[in-house]
N, C-alpha and C positions, 0 to 999 in steps of 0.2 A: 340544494335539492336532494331530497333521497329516492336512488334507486332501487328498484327490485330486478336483478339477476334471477332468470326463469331459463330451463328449456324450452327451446325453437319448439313450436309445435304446427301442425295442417291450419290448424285457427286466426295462426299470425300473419300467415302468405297473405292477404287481402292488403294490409295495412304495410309491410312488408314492403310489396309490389310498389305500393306508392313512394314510399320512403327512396327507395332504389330509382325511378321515375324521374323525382326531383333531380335526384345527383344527376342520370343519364342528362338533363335538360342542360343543366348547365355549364355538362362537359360539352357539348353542342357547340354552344356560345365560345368555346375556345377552338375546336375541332371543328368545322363547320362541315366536311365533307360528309359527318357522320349522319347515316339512315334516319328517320325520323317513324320509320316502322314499327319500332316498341313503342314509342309514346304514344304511336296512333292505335296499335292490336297488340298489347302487353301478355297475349298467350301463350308466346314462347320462353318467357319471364314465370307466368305461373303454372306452367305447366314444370320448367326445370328444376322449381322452387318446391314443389310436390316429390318429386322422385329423391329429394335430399333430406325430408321428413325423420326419416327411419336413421339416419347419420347425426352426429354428435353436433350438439348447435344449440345457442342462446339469443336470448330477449332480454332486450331493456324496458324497462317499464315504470312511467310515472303518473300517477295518480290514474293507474289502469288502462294509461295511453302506450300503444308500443311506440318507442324513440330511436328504439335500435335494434339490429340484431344483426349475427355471425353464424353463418351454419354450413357446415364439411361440403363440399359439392361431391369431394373423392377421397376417397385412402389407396396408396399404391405403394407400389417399390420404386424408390428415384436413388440413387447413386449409392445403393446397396446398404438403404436402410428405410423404412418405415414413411411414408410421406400424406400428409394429407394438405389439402387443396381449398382455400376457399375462392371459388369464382367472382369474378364481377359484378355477377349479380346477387352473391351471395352474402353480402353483408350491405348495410346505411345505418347511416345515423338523422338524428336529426342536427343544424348545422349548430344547436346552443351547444355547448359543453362538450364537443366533440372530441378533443381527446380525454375527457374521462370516463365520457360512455365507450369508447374502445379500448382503453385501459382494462376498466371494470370487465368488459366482455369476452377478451383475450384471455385474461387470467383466467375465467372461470372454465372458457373453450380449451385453453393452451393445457389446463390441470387434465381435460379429460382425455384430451388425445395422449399425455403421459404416461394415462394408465393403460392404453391400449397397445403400449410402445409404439406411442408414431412420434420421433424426435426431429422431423425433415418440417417442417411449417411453410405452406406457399400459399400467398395472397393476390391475385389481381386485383388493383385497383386504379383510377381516374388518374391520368397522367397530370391535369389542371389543379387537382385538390391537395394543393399543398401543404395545408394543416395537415392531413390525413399522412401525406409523405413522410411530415417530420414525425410524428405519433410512430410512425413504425420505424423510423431511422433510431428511434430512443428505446421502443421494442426489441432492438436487436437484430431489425430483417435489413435486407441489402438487392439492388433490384439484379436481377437477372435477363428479361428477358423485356422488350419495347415492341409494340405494338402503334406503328401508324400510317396515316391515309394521306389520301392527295385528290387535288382534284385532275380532270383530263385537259388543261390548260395545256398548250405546247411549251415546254422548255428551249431555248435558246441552243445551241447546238453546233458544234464544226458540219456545216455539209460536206465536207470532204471527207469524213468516215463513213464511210458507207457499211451497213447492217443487212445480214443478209439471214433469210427466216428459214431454218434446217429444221429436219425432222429425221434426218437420221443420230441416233444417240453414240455413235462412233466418233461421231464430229469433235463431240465437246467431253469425252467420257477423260481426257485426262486433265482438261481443264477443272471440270469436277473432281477428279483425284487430288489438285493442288488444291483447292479450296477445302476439300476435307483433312488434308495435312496442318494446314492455316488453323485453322479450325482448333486444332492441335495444340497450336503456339501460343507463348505468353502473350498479354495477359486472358488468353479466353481458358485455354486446357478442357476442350470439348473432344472427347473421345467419339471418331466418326468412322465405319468401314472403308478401310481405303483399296480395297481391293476390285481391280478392273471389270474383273469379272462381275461382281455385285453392283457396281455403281452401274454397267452397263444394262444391268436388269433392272435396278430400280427408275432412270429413265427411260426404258421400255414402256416400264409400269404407264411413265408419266406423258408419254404420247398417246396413251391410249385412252388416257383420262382428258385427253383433248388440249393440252398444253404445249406450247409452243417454246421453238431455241429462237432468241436471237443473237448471234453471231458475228462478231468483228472477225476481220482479217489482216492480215499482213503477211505478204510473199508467201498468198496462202495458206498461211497456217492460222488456225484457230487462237485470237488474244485474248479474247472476252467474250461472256456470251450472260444473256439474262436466261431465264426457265420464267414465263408468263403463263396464266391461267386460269381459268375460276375457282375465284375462293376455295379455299376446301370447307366442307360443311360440319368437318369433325375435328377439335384441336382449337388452334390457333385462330384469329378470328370469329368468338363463337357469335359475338351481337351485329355480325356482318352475314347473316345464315338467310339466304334465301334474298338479298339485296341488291344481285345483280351487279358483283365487286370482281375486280381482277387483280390477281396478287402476283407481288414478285415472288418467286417459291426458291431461286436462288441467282446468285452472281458472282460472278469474277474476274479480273483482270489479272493477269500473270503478270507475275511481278515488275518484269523489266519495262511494263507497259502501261505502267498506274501515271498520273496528273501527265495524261496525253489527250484529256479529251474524252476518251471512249465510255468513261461511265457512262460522263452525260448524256452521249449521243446514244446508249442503249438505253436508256432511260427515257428520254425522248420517243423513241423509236419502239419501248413499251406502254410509253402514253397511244399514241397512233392506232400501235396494234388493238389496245385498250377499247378506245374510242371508233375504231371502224368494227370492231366487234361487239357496236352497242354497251359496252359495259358502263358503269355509272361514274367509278370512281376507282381506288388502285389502293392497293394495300400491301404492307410491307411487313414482317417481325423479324428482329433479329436480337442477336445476345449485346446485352447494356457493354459488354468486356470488350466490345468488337471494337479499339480503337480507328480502324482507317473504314471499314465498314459504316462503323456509328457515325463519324462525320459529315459520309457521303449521304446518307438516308435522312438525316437530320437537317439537311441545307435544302430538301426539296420536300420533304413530309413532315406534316404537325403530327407528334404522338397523342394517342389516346389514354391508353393504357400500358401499364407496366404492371410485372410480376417481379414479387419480391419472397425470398427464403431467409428463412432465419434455421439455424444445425444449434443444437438441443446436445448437449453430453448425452450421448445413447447409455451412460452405465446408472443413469438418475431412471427410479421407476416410479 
């Protein structure tokens, strides 16, 4: 079949919209906690799709049908070089030929952000669609970052750990200092402020945005503690915006205190919280690198979504 490679333009959002729908529907069918709000009022879909108009983006097209398209959500600075973004909602296909309508698409996207010097490429995409996985495993890109849900099902649990729900941020602020060290360490190498003083402000911040500690103990001293709360409505989570979700925003157990039980029972104990404060479902992102992390999050949440980066030789223009 031959295609036609076009610039994205405001004309294609309509067809677009739907292309994007399909996929949403049937990551559904694997994710099942996931909103069913876009499928029902797809406004937030073409209204995001409008504001990316003006940014670097292509179309596929066959026999004057669009089939596909990829188009910039962002361009930024990410790890001190040039990066641009396509969102989740920002590219489909249709399911025949799919990886050579992404093929075709990338090349013609990936030449334009070259000339703009953006050598950073970051894709969100359907954590279920595994054609698409492999297309960009053979691209070059590599996932970074997992995004996924759960339902408010009770987990199973030691009752004998008892969890206790602080708000003051002195509790757990070196708890959080250890986790931004971690954070640190092979294999993630995520560079985090680990200074007392700043973590203590930035959980400030996060009391006042209505989120809550919850808090293991042992001979009084702080072991682990979850950060719960609502969704945030900017960043991570964007097709959970306005859905009535509560996110783990972070976690930790200190070292000497890991396969004792206590995740699960903060975990549990972040369902409850969840769940008496009305929320729907619970949401979680962390870095794909996070070997003891990623195991714990993976045995109790289906993922949705992953983002994946591919690094470009920045001396190519």
């Amino acid at each position: 079949m031959d295609y036609q490679i076009k610039d994205f333009s405001v004309h294609d959002i309509p067809d677009a919209v739907e292309l994007f729908l399909q996929n949403y529907k049937r990551e559904t069918k694997y994710c099942t906690p996931l909103p069913e709000h876009i499928i029902l009022d797809p406004q937030l879909i073409i209204y995001s799709l409008n504001s990316t108009t003006q940014n670097p983006g292509v179309a596929a097209f066959a026999n004057n049908q669009l089939i596909g398209y990829m188009v910039t959500g962002s361009m930024f600075s990410y790890k001190n070089q040039n990066a641009a973004m396509i969102t989740e909602y920002g590219h489909s296909t249709i399911q025949e030929n799919q990886p050579e309508l992404y093929k075709l698409m990338y090349m013609r996207l990936s030449d334009k952000w070259i000339q703009q010097n953006i050598h950073l490429h970051i894709i969100g995409h359907f954590a279920h669609d595994e054609v698409l996985t492999g297309i960009l495993f053979r691209l070059g890109f590599g996932a970074i970052i997992s995004e996924k849900l759960r339902d408010l099902s009770p987990i199973t649990s030691d009752p004998n750990i008892v969890i206790q729900v602080e708000k003051n941020p002195l509790t757990i602020a070196k708890l959080e200092q250890e986790l931004r060290y971690y954070a640190r360490s092979a294999p993630i190498f995520i560079i985090k402020n680990t200074d007392l003083e700043a973590i203590v402000s930035d959980l400030t911040d996060q009391v006042k945005n209505g989120d809550a500690f919850l808090v293991s103990y042992a001979n009084d001293v702080p072991v682990g503690y979850f950060c719960i709360g609502p969704s945030t409505q900017n960043g991570e989570g964007f097709l959970l915006q306005d859905t009535n979700t509560a996110q783990v925003k972070s976690a930790v157990i200190t070292s000497s205190y890991r396969r004792k039980g206590i995740g699960t029972a903060l975990l549990n104990e972040a369902v409850t919280w969840a769940r008496n404060n009305r929320f729907d479902r619970l949401f979680v992102e962390h870095e794909t690198a996070n070997y003891s992390g990623g195991k714990f999050w993976e045995k109790y949440f289906t993922p949705y979504l992953y983002y994946s980066i591919r690094y470009i030789d920045n001396s190519i223009e």
